[in-house]
C-alpha positions as CSV (number, residue, x, y, z in Angstrom):
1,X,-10.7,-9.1,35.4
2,X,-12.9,-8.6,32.1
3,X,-12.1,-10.3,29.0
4,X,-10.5,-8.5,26.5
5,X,-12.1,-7.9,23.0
6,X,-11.3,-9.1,19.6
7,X,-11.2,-7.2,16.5
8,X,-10.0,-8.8,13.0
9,X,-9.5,-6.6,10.1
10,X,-10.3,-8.3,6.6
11,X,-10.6,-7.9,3.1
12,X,-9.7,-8.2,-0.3
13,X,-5.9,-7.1,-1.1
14,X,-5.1,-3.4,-1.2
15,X,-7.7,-2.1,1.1
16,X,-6.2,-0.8,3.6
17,X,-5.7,-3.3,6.2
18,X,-2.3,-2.1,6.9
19,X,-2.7,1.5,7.2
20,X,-5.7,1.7,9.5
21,X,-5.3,-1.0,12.2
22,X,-2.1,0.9,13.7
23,X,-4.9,3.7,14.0
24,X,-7.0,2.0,15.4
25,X,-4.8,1.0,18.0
26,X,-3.7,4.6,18.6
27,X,-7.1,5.5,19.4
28,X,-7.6,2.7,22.0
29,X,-4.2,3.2,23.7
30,X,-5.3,7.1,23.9
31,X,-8.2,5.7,25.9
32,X,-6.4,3.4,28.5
33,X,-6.5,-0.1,26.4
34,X,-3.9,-2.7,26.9
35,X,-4.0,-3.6,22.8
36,X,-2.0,-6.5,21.3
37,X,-1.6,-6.1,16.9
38,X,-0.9,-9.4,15.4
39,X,-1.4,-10.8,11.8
40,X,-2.6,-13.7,10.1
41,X,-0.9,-15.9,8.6
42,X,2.0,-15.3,11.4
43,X,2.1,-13.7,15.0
44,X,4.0,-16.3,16.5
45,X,8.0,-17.9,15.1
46,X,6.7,-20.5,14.1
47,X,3.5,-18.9,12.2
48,X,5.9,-16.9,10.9
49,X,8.0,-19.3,9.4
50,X,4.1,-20.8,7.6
51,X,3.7,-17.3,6.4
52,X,7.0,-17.5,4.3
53,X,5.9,-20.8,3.1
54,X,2.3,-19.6,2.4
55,X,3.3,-16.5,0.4
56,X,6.5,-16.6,-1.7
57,X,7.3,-18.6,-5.3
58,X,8.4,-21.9,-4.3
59,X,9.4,-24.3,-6.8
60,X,6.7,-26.9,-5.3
61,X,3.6,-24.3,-4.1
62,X,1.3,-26.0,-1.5
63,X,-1.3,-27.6,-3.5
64,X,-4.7,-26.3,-2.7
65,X,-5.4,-29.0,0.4
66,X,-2.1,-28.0,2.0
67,X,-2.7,-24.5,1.7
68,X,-5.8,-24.7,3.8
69,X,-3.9,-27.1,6.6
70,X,-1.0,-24.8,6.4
71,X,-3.1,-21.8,7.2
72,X,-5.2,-23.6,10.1
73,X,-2.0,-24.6,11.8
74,X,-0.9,-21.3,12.3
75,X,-4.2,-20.0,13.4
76,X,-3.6,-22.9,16.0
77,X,-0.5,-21.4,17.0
78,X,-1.4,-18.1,16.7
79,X,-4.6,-18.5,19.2
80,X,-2.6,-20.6,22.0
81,X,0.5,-18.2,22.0
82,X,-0.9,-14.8,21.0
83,X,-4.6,-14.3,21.3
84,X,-6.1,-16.0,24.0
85,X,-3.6,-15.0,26.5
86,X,-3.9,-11.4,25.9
87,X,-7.6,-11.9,26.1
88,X,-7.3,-13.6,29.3
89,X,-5.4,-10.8,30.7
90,X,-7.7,-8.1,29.8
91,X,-6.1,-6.5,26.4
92,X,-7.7,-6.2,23.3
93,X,-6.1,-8.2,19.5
94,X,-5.9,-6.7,16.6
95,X,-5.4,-8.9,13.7
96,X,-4.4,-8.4,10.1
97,X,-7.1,-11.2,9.1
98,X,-8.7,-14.1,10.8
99,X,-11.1,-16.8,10.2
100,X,-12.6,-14.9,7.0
101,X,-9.9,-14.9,4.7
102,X,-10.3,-18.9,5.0
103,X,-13.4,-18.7,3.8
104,X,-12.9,-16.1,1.4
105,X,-9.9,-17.6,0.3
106,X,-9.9,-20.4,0.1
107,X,-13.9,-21.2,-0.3
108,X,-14.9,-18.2,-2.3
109,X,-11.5,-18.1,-4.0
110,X,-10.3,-21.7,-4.0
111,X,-13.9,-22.8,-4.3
112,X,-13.6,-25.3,-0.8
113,X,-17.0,-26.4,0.5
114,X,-17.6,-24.0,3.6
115,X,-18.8,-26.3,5.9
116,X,-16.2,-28.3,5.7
117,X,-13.7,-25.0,6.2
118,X,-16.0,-23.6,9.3
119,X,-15.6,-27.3,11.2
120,X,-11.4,-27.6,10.2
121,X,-11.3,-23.7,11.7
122,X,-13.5,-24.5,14.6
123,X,-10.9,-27.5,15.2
124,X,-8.0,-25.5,14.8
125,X,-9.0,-22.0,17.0
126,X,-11.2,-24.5,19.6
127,X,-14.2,-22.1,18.9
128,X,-12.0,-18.5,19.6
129,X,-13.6,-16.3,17.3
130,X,-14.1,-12.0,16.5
131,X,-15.8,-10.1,18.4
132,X,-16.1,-7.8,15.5
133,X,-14.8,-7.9,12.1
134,X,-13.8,-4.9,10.0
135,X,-14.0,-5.7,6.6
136,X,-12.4,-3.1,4.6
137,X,-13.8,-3.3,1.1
138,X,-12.5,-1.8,-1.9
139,X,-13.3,-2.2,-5.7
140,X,-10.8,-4.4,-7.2
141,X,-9.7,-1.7,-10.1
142,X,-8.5,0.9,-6.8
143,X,-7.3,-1.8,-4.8
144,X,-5.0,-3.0,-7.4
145,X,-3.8,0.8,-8.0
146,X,-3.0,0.5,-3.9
147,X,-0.8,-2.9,-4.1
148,X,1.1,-1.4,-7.3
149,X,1.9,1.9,-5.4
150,X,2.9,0.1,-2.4
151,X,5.1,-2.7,-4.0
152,X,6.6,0.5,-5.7
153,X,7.4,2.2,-2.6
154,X,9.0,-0.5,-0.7
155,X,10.5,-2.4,-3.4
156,X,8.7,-5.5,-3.0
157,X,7.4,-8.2,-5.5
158,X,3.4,-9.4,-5.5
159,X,3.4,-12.2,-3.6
160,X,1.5,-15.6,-4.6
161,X,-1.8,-14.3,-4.0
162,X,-1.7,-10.9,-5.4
163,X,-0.4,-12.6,-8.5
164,X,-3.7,-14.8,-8.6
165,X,-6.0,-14.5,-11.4
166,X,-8.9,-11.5,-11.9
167,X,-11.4,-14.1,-11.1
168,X,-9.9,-14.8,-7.9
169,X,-10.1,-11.4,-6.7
170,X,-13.4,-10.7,-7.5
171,X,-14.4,-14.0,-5.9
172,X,-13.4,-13.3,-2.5
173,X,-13.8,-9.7,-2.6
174,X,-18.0,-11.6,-3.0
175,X,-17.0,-13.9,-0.3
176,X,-16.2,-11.4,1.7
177,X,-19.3,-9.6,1.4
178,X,-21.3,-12.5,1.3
179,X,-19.8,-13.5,4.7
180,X,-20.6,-9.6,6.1
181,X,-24.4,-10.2,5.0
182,X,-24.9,-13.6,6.5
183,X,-24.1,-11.8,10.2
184,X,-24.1,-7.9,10.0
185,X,-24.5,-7.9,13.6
186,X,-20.7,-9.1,13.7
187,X,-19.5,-7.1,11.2
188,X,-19.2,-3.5,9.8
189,X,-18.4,-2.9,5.8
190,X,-16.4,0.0,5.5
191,X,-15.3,1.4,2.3
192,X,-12.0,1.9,1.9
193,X,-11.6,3.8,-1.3
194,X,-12.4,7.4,0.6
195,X,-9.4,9.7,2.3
196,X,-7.9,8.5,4.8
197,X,-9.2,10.0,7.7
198,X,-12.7,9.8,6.8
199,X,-12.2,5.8,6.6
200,X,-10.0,6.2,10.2
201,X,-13.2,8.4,11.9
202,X,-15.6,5.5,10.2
203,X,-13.7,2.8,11.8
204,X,-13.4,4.6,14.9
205,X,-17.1,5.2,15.3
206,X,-17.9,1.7,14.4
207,X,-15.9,0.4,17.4
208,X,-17.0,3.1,19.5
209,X,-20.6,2.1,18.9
210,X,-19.9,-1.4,19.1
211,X,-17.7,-1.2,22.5
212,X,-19.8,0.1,25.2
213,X,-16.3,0.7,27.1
214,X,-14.8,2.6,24.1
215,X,-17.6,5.3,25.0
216,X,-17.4,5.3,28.0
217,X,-13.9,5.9,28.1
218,X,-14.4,8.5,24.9
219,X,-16.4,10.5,27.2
């Protein structure tokens, strides 16, 4: 049986994430392909559980240290449990962030050497890494205009790290970018702050051309 594939979805906050991996998933069903969505942190209970922890306004927040060990051990969870047995049986993941929003989080972000992040991450997925990475990129003024309308809609508080500082968004919305540069045989930049089907048909032709299969099975 072939391996599945592995697609993670990244960016800054408010570009999109949400709305177009669910397409994205339509369109691969439509073709015949077993596909598991998941999201980072979480995907598992227990992940879950980090998630909470990660996220909301605690009287005593995760200092900067347990933040990144917090995040890893989910990964860990989330890999075992989720992602490499769907793999192993054939389907393709979908996640709502990966292994880049470390390093854009909390290296670009929380200024953490990278090195040091890639080997902890390394430790913590034993090497289970994207086949491709979307990363949806957005200017920070629209993508802020997104979380506002959003939060409005479902009558939800920013969490802890939409309530960060400017700074912090526009450093990993560079890390990001920075990360996209260093391998852009990995990844594809799409820019998010088009209508929404024009992003859906960019993403959709990204995989397509990056997924021999997804052709094949297109045609």
């Amino acid at each position: 049986m072939r391996q599945g594939r592995f697609i993670a979805f990244e960016g800054p906050e408010g570009c999109g994430k949400s709305t177009h991996l669910p397409l994205l998933a339509d369109f691969l069903r439509e073709r015949g392909i077993e596909v598991v969505t998941t999201r980072e942190p979480g995907g598992t209970a227990l992940a879950e559980r980090i998630r909470e922890m990660l996220q909301t306004i605690h009287a005593e927040p995760p200092v900067p240290a347990a933040e990144v060990l917090l995040f890893l051990a989910s990964r860990a969870q989330h890999v075992e449990k989720v992602i490499r047995p769907a793999l192993a049986r054939g389907a393709w993941v979908l996640t709502d962030r990966f292994e880049d929003s470390t390093f854009a989080y909390q290296g670009a972000g929380r200024g953490f050497d990278q090195e040091t992040l890639r080997r902890l991450n390394r430790f913590a997925t034993a090497g289970c890494s994207p086949d491709l990475v979307l990363l949806l990129d957005i200017p920070r003024d629209a993508g802020r205009v997104r979380l506002r309308a959003r939060q409005a809609a479902t009558v939800t508080e920013a969490d802890r790290f939409e309530r960060e500082a400017e700074s912090f968004h526009e450093n990993l919305r560079k890390g990001f970018l920075a990360l996209a540069h260093e391998a852009p045989e990995r990844y594809e930049i799409i820019r998010t702050d088009q209508p929404r089907e024009t992003v859906a048909q960019m993403i959709r032709s990204a995989v397509t051309a990056h997924f021999q299969e997804v052709s094949d099975a297109a045609g």
